[in-house]
C-alpha positions as CSV (number, residue, x, y, z in Angstrom):
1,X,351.8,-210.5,-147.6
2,X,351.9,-211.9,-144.0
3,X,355.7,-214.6,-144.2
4,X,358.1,-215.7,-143.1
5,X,359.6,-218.5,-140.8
6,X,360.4,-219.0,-137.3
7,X,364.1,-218.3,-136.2
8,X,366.2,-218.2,-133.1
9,X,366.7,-215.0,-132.3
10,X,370.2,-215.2,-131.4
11,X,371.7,-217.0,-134.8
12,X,369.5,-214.0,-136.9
13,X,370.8,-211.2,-135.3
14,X,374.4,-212.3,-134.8
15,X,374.8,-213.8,-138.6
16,X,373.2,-210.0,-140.4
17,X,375.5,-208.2,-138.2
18,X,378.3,-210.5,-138.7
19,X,377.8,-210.2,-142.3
20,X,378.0,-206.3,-142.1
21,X,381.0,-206.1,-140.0
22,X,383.0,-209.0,-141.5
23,X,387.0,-208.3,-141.5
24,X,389.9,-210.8,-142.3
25,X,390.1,-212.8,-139.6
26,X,394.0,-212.2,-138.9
27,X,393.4,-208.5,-138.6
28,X,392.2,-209.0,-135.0
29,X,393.0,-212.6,-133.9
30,X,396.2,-214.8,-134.3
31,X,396.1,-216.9,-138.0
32,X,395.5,-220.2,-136.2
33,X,391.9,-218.6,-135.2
34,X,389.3,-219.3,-137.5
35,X,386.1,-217.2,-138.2
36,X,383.3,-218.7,-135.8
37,X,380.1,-217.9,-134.5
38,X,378.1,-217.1,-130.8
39,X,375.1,-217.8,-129.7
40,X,373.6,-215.1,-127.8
41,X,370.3,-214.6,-125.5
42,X,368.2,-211.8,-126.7
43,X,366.2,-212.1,-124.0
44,X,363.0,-212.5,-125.2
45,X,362.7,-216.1,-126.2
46,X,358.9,-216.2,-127.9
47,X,359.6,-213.9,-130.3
48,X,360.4,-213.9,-134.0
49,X,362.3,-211.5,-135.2
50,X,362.3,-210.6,-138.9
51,X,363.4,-206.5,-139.1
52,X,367.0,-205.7,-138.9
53,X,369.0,-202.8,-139.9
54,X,372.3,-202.2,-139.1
55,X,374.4,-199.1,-138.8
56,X,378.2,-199.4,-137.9
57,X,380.3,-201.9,-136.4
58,X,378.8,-202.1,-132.8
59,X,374.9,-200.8,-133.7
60,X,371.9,-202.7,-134.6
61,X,368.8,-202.9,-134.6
62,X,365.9,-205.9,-134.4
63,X,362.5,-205.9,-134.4
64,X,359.8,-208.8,-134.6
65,X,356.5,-210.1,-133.2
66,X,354.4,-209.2,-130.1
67,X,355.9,-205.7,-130.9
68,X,359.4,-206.0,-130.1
69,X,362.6,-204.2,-130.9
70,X,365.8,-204.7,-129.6
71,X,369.3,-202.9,-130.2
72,X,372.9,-203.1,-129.4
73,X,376.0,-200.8,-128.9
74,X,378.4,-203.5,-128.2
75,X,378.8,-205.7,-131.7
76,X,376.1,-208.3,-130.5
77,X,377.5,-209.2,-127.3
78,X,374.3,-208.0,-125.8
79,X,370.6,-206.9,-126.6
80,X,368.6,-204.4,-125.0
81,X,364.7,-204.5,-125.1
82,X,363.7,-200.6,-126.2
83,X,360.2,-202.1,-127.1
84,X,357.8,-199.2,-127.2
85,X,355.3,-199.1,-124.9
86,X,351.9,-200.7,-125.7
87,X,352.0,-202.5,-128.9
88,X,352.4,-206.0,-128.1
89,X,349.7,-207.1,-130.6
90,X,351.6,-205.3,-133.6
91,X,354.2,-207.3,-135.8
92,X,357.2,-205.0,-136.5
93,X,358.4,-206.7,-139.9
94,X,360.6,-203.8,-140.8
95,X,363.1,-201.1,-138.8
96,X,365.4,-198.3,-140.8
97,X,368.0,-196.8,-138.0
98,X,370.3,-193.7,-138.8
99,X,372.0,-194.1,-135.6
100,X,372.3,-196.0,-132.0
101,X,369.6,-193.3,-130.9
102,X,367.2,-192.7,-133.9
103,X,365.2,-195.2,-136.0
104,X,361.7,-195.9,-137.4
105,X,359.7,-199.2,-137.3
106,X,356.7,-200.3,-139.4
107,X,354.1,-202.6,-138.1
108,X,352.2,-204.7,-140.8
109,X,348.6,-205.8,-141.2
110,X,345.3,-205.0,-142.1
111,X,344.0,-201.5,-141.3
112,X,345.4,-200.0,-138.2
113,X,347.7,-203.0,-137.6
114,X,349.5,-201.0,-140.2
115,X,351.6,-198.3,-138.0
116,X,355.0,-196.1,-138.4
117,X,356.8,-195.2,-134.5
118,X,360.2,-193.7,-134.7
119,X,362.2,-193.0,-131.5
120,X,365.5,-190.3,-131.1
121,X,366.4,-191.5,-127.8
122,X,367.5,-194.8,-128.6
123,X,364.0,-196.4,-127.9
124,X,363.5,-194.8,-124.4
125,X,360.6,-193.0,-126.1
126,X,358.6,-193.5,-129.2
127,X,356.1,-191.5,-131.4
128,X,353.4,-192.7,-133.3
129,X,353.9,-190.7,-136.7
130,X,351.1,-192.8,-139.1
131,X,348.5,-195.1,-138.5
132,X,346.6,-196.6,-141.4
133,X,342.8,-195.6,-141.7
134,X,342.2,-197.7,-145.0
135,X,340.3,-201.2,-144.6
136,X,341.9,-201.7,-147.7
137,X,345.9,-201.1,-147.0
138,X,348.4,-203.3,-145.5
139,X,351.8,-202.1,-145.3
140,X,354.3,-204.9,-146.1
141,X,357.9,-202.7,-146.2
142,X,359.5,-199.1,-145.2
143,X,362.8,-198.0,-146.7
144,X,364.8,-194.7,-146.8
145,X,366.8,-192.9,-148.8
146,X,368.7,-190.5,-146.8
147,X,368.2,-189.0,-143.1
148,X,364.7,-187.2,-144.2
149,X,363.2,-189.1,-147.2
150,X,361.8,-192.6,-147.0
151,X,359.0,-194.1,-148.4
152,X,356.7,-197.3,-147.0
153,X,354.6,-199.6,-149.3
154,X,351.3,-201.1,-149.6
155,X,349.7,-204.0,-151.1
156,X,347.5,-202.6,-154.0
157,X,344.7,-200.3,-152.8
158,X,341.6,-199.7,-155.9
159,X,344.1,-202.0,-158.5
160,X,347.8,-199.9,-157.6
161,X,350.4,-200.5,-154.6
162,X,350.0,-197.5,-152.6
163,X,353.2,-195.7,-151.5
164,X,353.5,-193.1,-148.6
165,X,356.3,-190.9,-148.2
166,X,358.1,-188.4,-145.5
167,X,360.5,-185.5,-146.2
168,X,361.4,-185.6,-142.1
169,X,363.2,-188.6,-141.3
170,X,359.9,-190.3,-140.1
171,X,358.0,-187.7,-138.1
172,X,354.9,-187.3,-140.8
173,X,353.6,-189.2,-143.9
174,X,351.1,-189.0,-146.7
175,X,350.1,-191.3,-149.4
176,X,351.5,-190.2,-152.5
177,X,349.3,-189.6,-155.5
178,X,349.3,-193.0,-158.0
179,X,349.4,-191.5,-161.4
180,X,352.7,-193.2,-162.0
181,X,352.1,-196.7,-160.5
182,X,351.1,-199.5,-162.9
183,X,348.2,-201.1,-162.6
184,X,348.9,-204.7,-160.1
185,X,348.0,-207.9,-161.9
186,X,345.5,-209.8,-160.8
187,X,346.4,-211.1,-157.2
188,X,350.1,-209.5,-157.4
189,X,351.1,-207.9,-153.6
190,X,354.4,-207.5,-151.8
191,X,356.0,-209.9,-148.5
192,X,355.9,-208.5,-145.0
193,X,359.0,-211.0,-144.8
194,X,362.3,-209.4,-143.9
195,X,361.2,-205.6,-144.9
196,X,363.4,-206.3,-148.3
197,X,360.4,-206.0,-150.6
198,X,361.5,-202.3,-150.7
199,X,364.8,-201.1,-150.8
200,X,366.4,-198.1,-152.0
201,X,370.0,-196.9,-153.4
202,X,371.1,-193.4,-154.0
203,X,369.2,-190.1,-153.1
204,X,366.4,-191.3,-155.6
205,X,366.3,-194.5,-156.5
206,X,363.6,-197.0,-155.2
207,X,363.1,-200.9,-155.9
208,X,359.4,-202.9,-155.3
209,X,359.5,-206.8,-155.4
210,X,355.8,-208.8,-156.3
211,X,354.7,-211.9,-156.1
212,X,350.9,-213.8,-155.7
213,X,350.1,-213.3,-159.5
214,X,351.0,-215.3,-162.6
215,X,354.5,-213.5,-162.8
216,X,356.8,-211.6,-160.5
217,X,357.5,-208.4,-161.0
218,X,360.0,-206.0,-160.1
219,X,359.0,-202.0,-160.0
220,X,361.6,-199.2,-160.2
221,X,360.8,-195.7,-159.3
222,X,363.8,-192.9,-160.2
223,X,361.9,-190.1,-158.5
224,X,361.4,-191.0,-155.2
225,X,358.1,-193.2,-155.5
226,X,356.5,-190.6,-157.9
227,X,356.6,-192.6,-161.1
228,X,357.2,-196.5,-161.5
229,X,358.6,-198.8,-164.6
230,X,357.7,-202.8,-164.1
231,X,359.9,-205.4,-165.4
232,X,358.4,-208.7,-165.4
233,X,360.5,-211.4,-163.4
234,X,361.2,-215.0,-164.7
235,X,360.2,-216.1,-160.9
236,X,356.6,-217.3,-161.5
237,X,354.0,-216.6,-159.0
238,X,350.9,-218.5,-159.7
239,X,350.9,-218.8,-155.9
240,X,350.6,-216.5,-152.8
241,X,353.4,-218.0,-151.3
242,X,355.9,-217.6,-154.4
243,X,357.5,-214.8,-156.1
244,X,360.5,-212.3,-154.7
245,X,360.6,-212.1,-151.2
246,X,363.6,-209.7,-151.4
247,X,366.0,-207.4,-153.4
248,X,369.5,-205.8,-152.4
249,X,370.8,-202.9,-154.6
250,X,374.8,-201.8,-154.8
251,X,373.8,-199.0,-156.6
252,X,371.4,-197.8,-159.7
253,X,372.0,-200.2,-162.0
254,X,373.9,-203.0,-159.9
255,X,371.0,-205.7,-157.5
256,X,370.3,-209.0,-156.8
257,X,367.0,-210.6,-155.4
258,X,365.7,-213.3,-153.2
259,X,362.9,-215.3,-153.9
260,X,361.2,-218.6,-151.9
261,X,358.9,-221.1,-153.0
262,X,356.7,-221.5,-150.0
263,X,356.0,-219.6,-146.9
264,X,354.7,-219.7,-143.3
265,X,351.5,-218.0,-142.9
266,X,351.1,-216.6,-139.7
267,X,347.3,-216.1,-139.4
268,X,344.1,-216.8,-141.3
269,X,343.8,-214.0,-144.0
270,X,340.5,-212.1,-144.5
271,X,340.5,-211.7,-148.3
272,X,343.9,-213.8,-149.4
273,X,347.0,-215.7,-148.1
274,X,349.4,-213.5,-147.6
């Protein structure tokens, strides 16, 4: 599902971040300082930036629309563009970074709108590992598990999401076989939102969020995408703009979600609102 809204770019990245690398305030300023925030210029003010992952103190990473990702070294103080080449008509909804030099970005849509680049450089290069050849597929989330095993989602493809998988931190992908995935309910998909509708916790353990149909759903995988268990979710759907949006895992048996009532849609579909 296409959503989400529109955002400053500044206040998004600088409020995840801060989130992550939150410390008592009188650990590094005098008492009479409270907490407060900055408002900083990413540069690149016509774009909305919905991907963000975050690996230490002073590394992030952003991506968003008209193909852009940004990173930082320094804690937020400032944002480099390490866009890569070419893909200014792609919407980067998700990025998963190991490190300030390697990470992996999905592009979502339709088709080939639906693309994987991961750089080891920092984004002074990128690679083009997967590009989706089925009419039918649209990626909405990418998550990963350790260094070399991650997994990507699709809305359902022949009646079951589709999930494709690498062993090699991003550098190939196949679709795994859908054996184990329930059947979707009639209009059920995922949201290309915040690439939350996937998430992961431990060396196995995968979460899929749902909504569109008459009852959200969350799927849980315990073998790396292989096999999946539904649990229906008292968020109701009914609606292509309702259901959960997002879902955060401590660990195996410890998670919250996120849902939203409404949603922005960002285009015209061509065979539902997403």
């Amino acid at each position: 599902m296409r959503a989400g809204t529109r955002m400053a770019a500044g206040v998004a990245c600088a409020a995840a971040l801060a989130a992550l690398t939150a410390v008592p305030a009188q650990a590094h300023a005098p008492e009479h300082r409270a907490p407060h925030w900055e408002l900083k210029n990413s540069g690149t003010p016509d774009v909305r930036f919905r991907g963000l992952s975050a690996v230490s103190r002073t590394t992030a990473w952003v991506s968003g629309t008209q193909g852009t990702v940004l990173r930082t070294t320094d804690g937020g103080a400032t944002w480099r563009n390490v866009s890569p080449p070419g893909a200014q008509e792609l919407q980067f909804r998700d990025i998963e970074a190991f490190d300030a030099r390697r990470a992996v970005v999905l592009a979502i849509g339709e088709g080939e709108e639906s693309r994987v680049y991961r750089t080891e450089d920092g984004g002074a290069t990128w690679t083009e590992s997967f590009r989706n050849t089925d009419a039918q597929a649209f990626y909405d989330c990418l998550t990963f598990l350790d260094r070399r095993h991650g997994l990507a989602m699709s809305d359902p493809v022949d009646g079951k999401f589709r999930i494709l998988s690498t062993d090699d931190g991003g550098r190939s992908w196949k679709v795994l076989p859908n054996d184990g995935m329930p059947a979707a309910l009639a209009g059920e998909a995922g949201f290309a939102a915040s690439g939350q509708c996937l998430v992961s916790s431990g060396p196995k353990d995968v979460w899929l969020a749902t909504g569109g149909a008459a009852r959200a759903r969350v799927l849980h995988s315990s073998d790396r995408g292989l096999t999946w268990t539904a649990t229906r979710h008292p968020r109701p759907g009914r609606d292509p703009a309702k259901g959960v949006f997002a879902l955060a895992f401590r660990d195996r048996t410890h998670g919250s979600r996120g849902r939203a009532a409404t949603t922005a849609r960002t285009r015209p579909p061509r065979r539902r609102a997403r």
